[in-house]
MDAnalysis code that builds the backbone (N, CA, C; Angstrom):
import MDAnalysis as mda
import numpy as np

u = mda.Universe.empty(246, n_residues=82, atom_resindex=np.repeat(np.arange(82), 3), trajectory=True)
u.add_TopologyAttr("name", ["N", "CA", "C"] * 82)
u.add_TopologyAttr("resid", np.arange(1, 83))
u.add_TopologyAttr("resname", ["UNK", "UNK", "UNK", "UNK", "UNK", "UNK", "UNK", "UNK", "UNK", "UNK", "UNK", "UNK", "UNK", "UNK", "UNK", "UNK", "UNK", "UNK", "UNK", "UNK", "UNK", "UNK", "UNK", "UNK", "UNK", "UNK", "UNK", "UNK", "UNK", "UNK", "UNK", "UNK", "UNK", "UNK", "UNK", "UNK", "UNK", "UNK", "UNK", "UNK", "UNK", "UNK", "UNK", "UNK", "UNK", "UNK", "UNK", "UNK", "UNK", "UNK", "UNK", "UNK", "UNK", "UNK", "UNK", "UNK", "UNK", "UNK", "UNK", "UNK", "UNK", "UNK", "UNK", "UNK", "UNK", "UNK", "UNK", "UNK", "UNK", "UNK", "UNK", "UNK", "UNK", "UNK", "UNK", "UNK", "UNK", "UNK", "UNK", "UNK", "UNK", "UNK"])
u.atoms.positions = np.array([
    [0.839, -1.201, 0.000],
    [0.000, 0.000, 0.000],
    [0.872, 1.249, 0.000],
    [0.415, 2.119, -0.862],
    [1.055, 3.460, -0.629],
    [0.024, 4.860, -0.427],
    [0.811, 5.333, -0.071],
    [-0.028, 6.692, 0.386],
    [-0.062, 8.052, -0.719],
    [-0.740, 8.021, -1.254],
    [-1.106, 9.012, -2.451],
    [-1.389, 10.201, -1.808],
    [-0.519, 11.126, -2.106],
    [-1.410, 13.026, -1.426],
    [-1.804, 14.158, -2.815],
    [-2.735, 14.614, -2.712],
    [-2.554, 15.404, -4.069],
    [-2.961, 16.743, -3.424],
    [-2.164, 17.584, -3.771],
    [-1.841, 19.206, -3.621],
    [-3.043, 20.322, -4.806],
    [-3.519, 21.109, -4.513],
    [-3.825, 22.313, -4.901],
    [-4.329, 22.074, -6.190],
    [-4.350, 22.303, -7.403],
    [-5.367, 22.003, -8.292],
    [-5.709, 20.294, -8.596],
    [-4.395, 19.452, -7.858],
    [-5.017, 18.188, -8.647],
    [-5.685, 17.677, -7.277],
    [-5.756, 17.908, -6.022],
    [-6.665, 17.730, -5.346],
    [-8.040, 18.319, -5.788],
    [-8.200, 19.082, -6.432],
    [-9.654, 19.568, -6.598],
    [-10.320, 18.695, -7.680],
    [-9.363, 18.315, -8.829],
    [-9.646, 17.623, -9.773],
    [-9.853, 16.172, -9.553],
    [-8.932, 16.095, -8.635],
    [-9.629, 14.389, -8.127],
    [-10.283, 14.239, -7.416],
    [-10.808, 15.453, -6.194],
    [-11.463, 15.074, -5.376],
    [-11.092, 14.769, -3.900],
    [-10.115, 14.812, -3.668],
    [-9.593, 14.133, -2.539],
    [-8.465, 14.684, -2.437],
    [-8.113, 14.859, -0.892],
    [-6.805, 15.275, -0.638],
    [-5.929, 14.192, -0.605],
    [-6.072, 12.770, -0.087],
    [-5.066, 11.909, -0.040],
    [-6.018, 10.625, -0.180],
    [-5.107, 8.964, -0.597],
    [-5.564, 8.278, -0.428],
    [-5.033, 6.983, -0.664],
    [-5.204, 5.947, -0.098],
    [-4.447, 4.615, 0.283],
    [-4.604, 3.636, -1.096],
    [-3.510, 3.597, -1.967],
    [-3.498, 2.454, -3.100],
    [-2.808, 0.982, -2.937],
    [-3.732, 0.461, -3.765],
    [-2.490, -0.709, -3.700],
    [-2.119, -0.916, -5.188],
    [-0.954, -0.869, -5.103],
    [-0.711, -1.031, -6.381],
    [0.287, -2.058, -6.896],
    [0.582, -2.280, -8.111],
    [1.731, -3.572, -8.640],
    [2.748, -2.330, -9.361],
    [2.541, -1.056, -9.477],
    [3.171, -0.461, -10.370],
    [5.165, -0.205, -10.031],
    [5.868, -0.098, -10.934],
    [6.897, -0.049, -10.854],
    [7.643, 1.554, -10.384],
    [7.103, 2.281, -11.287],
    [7.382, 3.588, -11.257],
    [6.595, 4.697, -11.090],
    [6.788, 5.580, -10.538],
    [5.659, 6.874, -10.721],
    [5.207, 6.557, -12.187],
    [5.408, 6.472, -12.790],
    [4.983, 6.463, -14.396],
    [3.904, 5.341, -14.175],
    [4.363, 4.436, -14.315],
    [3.232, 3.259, -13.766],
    [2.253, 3.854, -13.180],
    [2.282, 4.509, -11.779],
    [1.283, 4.555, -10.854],
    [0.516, 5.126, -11.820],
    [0.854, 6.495, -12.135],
    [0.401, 7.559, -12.573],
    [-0.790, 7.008, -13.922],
    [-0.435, 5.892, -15.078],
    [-1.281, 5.330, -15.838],
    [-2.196, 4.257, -15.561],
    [-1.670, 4.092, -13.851],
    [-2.996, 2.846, -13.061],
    [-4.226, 4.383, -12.490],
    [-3.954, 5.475, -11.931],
    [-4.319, 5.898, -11.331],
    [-5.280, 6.387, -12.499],
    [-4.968, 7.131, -13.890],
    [-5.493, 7.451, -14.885],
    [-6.366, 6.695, -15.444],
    [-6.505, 5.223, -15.171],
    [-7.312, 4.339, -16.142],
    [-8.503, 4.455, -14.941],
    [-8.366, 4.783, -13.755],
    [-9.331, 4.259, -12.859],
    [-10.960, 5.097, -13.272],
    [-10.611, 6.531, -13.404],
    [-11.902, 7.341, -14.053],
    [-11.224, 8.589, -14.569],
    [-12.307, 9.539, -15.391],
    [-12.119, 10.530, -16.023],
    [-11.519, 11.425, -14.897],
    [-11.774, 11.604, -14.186],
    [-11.300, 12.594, -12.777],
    [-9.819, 12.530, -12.874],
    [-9.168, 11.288, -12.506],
    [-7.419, 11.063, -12.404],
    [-7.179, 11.141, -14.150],
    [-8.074, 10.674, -14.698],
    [-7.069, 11.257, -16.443],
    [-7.285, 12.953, -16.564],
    [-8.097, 13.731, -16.074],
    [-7.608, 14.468, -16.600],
    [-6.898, 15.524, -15.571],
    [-6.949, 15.249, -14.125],
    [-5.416, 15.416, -13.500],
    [-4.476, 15.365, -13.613],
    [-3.813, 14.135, -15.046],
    [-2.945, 13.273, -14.748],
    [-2.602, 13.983, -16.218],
    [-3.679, 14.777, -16.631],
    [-2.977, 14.609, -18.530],
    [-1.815, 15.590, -18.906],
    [-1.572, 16.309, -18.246],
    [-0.015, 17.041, -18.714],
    [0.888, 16.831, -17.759],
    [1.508, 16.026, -17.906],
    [2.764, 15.510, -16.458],
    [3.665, 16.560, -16.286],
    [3.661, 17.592, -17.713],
    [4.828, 19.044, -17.825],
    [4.345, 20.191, -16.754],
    [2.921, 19.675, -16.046],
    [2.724, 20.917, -15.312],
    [2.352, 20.152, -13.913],
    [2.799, 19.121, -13.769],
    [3.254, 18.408, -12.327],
    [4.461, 17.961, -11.889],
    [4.638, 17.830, -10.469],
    [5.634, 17.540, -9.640],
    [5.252, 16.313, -8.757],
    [6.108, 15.609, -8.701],
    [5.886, 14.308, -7.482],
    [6.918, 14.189, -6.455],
    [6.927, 14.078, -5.382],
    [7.659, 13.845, -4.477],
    [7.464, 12.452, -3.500],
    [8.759, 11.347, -3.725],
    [8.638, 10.116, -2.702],
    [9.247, 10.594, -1.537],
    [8.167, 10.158, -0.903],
    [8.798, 9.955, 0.703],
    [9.298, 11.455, 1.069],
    [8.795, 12.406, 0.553],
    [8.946, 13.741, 0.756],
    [10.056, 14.305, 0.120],
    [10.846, 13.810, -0.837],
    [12.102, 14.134, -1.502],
    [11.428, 14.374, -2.755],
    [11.639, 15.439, -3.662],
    [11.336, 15.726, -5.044],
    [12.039, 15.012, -5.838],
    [11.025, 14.263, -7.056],
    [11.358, 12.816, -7.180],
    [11.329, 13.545, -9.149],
    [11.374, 12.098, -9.922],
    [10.804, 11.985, -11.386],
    [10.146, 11.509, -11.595],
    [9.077, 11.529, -13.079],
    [7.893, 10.030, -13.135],
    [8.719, 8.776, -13.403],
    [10.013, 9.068, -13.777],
    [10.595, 7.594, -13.748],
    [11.452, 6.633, -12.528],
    [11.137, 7.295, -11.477],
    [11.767, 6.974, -10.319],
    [10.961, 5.627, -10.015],
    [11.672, 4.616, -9.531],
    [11.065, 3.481, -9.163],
    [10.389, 3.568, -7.554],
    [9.096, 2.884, -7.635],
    [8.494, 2.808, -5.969],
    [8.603, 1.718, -5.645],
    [9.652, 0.644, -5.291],
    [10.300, 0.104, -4.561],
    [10.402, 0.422, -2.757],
    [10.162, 0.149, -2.218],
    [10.249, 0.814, -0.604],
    [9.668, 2.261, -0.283],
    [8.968, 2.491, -1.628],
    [8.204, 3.596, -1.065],
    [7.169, 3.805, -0.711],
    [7.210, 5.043, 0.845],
    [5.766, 4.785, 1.447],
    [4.603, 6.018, 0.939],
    [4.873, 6.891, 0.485],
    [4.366, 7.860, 0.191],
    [4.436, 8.865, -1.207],
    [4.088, 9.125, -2.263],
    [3.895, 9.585, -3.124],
    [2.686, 11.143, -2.927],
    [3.494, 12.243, -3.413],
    [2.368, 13.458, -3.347],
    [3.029, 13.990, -4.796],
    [1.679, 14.244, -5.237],
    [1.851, 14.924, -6.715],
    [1.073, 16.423, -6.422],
    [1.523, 17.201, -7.013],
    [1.994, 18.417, -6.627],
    [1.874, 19.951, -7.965],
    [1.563, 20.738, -8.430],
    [1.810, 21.957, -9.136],
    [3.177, 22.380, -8.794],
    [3.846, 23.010, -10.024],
    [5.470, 23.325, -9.552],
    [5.325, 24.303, -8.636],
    [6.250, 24.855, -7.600],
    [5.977, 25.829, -6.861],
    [6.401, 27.178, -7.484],
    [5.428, 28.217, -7.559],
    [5.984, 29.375, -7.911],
    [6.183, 30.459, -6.838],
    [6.515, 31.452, -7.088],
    [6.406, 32.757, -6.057],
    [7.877, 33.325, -6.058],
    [7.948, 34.340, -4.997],
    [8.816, 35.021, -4.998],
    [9.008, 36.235, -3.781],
])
């Protein structure tokens, strides 16, 4: 099981601030096209990966990073400001 968090517009788009998966997937990439097939809500959260960020285990990660021992996944908007 891993712990899914979603931040600021893709929480609104999915609905949910966080939530418990189980998954077989290998990589953020993986997750990310299990999470997309599930309904229209996560595809179209999920459909420009150029205007998201993911972070494992609280470290800013890639979609090709493997989830191997990981407990937590949060996908994220890049941070702006100044």
């Amino acid at each position: 099981m891993i712990e899914v968090l979603y931040f600021a517009w893709v929480r609104e788009r999915i609905g949910l601030p966080r939530e418990r998966v189980q998954t077989t997937a290998a990589t953020v990439a993986d997750l990310v096209a299990e999470l997309s097939a599930r309904e229209e809500r996560y595809a179209l959260a999920f459909a420009d990966l150029a205007s998201l960020r993911v972070a494992l285990d609280q470290e800013l990660s890639s979609f090709d990073a493997p989830l191997a021992g990981v407990r937590e996944v949060a996908f994220f908007p890049p941070m702006t400001g100044g």
